[in-house]
N, CA, C and O of each residue as an XYZ file, in Angstrom:
432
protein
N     -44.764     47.504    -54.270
C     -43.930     47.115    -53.161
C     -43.775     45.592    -53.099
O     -42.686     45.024    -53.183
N     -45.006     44.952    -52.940
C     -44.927     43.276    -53.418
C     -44.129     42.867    -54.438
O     -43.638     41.738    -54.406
N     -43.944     43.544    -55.253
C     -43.202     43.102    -56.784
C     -41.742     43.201    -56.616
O     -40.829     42.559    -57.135
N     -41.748     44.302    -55.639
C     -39.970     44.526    -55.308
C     -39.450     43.440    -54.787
O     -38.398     42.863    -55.060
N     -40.683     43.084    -53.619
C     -40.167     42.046    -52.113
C     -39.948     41.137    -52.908
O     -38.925     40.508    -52.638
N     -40.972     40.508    -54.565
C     -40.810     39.068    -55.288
C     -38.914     39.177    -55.714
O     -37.974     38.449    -55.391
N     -38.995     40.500    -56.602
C     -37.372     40.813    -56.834
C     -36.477     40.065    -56.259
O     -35.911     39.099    -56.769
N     -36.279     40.639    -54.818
C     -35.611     40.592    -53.944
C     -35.305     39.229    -53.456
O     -34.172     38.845    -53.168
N     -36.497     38.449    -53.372
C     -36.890     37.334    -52.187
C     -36.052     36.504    -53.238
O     -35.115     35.790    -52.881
N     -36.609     36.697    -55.110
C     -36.181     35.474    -56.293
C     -34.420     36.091    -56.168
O     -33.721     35.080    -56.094
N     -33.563     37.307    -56.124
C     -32.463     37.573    -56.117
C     -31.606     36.962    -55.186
O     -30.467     36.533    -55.375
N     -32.387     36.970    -53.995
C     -31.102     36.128    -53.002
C     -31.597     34.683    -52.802
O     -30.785     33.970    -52.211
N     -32.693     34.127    -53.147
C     -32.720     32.645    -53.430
C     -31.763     32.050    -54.387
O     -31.266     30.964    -54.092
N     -31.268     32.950    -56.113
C     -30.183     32.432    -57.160
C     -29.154     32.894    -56.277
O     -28.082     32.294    -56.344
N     -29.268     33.903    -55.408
C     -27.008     34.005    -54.851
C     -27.213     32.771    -53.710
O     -26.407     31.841    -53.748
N     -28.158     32.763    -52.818
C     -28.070     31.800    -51.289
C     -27.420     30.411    -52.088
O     -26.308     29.890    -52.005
N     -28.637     30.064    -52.897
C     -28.261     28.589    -53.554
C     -26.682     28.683    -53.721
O     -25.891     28.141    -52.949
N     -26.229     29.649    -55.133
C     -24.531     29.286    -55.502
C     -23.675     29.354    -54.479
O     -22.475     29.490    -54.719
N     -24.246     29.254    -52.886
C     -22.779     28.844    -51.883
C     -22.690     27.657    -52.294
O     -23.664     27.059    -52.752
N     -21.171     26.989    -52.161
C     -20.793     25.677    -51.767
C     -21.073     25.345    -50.303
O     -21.078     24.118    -50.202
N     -21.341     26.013    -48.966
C     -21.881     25.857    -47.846
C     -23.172     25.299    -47.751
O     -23.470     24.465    -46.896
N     -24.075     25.806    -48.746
C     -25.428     25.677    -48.951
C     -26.343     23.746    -48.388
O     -26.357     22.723    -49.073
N     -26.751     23.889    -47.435
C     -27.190     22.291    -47.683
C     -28.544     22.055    -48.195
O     -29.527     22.275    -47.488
N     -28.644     21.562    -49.544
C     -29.665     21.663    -50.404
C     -30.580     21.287    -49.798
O     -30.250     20.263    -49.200
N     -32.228     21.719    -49.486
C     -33.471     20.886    -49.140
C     -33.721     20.409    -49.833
O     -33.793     19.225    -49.503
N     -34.066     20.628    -51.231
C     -35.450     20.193    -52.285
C     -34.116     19.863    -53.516
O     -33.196     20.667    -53.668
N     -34.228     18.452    -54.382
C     -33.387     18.855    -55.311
C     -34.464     18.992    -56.643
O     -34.692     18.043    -57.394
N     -34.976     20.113    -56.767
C     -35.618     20.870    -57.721
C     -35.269     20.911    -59.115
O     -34.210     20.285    -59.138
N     -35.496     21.234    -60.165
C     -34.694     21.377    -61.289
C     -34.089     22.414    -61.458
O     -33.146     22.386    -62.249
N     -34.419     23.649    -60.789
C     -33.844     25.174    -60.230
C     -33.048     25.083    -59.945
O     -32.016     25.281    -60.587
N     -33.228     24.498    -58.060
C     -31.721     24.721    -57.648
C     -30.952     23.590    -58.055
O     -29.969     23.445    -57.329
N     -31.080     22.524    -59.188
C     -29.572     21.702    -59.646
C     -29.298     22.608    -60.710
O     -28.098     22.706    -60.967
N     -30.034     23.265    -61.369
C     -29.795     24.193    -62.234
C     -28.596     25.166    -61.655
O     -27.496     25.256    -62.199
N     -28.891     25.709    -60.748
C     -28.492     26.982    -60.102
C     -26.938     26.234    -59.794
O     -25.953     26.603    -60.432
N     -26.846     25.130    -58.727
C     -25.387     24.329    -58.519
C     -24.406     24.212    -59.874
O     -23.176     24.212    -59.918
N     -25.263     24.124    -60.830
C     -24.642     23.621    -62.298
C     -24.336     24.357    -62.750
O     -23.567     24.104    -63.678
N     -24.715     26.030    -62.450
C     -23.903     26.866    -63.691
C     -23.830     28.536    -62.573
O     -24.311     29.633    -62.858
N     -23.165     28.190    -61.494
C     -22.794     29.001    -60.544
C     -22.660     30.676    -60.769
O     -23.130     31.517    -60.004
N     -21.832     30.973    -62.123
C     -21.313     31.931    -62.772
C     -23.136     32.792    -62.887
O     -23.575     33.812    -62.355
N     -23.546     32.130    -63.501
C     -25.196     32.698    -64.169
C     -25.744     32.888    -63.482
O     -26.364     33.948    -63.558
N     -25.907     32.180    -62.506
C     -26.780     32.222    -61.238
C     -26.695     32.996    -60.781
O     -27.802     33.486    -60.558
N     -25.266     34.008    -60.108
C     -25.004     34.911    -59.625
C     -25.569     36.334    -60.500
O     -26.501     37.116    -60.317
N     -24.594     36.225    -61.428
C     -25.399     37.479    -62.601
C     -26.902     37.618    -62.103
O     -27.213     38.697    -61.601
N     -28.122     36.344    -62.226
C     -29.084     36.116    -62.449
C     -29.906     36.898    -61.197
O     -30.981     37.497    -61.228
N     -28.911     36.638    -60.019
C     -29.509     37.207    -58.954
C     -28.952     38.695    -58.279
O     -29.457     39.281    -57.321
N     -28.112     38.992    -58.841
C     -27.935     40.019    -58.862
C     -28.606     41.486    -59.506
O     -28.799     42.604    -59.028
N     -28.870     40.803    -60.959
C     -30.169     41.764    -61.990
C     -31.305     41.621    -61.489
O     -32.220     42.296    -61.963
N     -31.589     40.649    -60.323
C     -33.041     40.986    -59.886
C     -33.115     41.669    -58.616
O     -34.106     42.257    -58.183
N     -31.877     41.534    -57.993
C     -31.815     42.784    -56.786
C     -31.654     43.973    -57.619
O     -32.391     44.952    -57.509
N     -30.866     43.905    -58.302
C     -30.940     45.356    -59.075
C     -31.960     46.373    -59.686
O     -31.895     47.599    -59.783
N     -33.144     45.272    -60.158
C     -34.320     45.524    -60.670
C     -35.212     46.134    -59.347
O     -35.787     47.222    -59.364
N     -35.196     45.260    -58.289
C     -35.816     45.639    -56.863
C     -35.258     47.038    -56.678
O     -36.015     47.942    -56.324
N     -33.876     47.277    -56.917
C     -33.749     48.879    -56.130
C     -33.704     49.593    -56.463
O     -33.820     50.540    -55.685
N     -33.448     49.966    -58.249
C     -34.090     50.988    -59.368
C     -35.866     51.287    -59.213
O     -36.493     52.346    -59.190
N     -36.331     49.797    -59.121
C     -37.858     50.176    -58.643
C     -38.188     50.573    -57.964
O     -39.315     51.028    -58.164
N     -37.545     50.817    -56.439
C     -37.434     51.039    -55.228
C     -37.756     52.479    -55.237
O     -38.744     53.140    -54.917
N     -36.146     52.838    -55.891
C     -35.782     54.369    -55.933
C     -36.963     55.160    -56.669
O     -37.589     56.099    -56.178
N     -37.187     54.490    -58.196
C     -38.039     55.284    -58.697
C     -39.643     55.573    -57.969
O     -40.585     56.265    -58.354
N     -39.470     54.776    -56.853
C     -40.898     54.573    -56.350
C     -40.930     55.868    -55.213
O     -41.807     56.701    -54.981
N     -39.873     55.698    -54.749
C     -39.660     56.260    -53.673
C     -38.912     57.398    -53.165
O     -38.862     57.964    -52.073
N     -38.244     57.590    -54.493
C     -36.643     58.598    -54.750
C     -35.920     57.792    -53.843
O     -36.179     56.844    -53.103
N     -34.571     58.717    -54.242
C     -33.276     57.640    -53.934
C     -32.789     57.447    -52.508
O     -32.300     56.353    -52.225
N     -32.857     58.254    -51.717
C     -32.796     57.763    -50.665
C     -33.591     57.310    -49.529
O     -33.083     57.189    -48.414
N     -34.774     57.064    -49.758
C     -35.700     56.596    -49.325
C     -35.917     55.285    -49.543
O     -35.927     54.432    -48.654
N     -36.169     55.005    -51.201
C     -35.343     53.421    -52.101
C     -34.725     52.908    -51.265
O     -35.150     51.946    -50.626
N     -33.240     53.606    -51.039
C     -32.406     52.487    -50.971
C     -32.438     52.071    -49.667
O     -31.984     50.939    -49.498
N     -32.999     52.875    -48.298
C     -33.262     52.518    -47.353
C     -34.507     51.507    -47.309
O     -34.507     50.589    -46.489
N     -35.609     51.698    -48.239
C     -36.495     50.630    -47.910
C     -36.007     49.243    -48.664
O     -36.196     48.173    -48.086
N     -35.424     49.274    -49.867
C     -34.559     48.404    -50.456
C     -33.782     47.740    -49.655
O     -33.890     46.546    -49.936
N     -32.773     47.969    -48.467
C     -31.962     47.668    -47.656
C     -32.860     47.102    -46.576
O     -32.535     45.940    -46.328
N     -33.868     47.526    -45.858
C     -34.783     47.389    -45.049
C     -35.716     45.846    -45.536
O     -36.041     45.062    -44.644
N     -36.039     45.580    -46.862
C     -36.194     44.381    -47.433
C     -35.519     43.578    -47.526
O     -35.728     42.389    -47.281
N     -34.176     44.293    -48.058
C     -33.213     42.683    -48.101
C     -32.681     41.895    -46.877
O     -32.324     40.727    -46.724
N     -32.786     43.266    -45.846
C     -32.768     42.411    -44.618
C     -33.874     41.481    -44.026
O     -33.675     40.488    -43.326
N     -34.832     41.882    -44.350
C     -36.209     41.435    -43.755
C     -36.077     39.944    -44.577
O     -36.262     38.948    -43.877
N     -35.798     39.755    -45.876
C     -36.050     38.772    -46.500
C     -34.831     37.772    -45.644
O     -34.891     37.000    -44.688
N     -33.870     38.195    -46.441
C     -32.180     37.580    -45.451
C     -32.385     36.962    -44.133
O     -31.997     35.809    -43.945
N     -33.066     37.753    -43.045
C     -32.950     37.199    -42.049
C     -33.960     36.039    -42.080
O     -33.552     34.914    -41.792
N     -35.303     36.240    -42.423
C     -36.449     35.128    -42.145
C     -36.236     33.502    -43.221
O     -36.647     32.351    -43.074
N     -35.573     34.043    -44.050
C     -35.108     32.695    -44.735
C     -33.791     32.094    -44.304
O     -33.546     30.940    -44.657
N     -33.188     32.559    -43.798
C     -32.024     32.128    -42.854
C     -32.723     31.391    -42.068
O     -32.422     30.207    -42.218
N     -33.710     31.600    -41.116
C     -34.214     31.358    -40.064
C     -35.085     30.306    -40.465
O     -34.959     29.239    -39.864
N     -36.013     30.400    -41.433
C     -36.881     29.467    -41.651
C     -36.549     28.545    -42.724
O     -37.508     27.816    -42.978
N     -35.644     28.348    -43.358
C     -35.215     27.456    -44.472
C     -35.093     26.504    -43.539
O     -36.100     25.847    -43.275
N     -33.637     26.178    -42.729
C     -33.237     24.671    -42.168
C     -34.842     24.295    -41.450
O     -35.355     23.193    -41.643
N     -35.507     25.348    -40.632
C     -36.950     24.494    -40.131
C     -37.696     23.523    -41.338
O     -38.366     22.557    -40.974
N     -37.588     23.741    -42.335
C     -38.136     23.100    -43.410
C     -39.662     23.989    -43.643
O     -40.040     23.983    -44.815
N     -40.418     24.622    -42.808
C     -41.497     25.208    -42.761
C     -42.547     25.463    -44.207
O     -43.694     25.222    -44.582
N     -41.145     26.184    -44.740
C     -42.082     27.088    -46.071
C     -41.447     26.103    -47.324
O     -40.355     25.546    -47.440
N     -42.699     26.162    -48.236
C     -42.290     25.542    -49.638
C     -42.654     26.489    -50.792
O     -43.223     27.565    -50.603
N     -42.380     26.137    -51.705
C     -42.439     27.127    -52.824
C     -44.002     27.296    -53.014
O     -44.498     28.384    -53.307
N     -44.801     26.047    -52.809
C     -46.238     26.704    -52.756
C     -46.468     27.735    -52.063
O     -46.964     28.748    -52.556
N     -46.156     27.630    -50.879
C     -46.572     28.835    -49.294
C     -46.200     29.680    -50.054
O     -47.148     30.090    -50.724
N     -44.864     30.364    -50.393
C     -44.755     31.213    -50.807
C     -45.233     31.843    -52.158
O     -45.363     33.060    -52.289
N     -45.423     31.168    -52.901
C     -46.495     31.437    -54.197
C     -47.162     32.234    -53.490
O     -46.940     33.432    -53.313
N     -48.419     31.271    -52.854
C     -49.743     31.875    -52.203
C     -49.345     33.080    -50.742
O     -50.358     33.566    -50.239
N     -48.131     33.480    -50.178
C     -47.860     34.542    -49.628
C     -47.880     35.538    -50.461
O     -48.761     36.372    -50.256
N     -47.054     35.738    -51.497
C     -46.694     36.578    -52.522
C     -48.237     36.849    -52.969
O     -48.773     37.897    -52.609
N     -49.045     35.766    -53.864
C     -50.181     36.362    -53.793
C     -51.620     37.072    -53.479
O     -52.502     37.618    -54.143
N     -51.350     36.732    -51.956
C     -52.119     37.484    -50.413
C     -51.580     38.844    -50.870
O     -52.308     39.751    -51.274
N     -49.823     38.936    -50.745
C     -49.402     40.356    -50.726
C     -49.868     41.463    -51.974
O     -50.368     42.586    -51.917
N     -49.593     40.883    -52.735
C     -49.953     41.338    -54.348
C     -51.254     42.026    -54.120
O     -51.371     43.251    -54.148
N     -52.418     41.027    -53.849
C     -53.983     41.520    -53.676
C     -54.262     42.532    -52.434
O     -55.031     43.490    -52.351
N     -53.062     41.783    -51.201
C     -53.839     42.907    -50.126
C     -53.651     44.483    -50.940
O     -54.519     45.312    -51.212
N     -51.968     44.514    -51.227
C     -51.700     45.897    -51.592
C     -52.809     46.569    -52.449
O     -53.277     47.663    -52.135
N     -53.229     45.840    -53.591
C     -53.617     46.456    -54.789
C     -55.146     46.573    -54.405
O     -55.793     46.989    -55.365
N     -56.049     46.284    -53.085
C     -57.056     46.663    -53.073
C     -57.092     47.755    -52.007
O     -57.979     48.606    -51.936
N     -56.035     47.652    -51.175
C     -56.001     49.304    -50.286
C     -55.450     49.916    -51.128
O     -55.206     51.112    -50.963
């Protein structure tokens, strides 16, 4: 389930970036990467939502998937909407979130 949410969370970080709306925080080598070749980026984040909801499904069968799949991308969508302009979270935090999640799951 952690591995999906990483999917998901890395899929709409490559589409959020390729807006032209976008007001960059960090200029990273990623996201100038990501500004620089718009076309790829998209592909890029698209095959990893895609990857999230084949995993989803197979985890879960298909309509269950795509509801918890949908149920993530919102969850992700809304809190990075929300918490990006605060400046709050950095790619460390989230490293070390992702890897809280990873361990809590895999020892219950």
């Amino acid at each position: 389930m952690s591995i999906s949410l990483l999917f998901i969370f890395t899929g709409y970080f490559f589409v959020y970036n390729t807006s032209k709306k976008t007001v960059l925080n960090t200029n990273t080598f990623l996201v100038n990467w990501i500004q620089d070749n718009l076309n790829k980026s998209k592909i890029i984040g698209v095959f990893f939502l895609g990857i999230a909801s084949v995993f989803l499904m197979s985890k879960f069968g298909y309509t269950s998937g795509v509801l918890i799949f949908l149920m993530n991308l919102l969850l992700v969508f809304s809190l990075s909407i929300i918490i990006n302009p605060l400046k709050i979270m950095s790619y460390k935090h989230l490293i070390v979130l992702f890897c809280i999640l990873f361990s809590v799951e895999y020892i219950l």
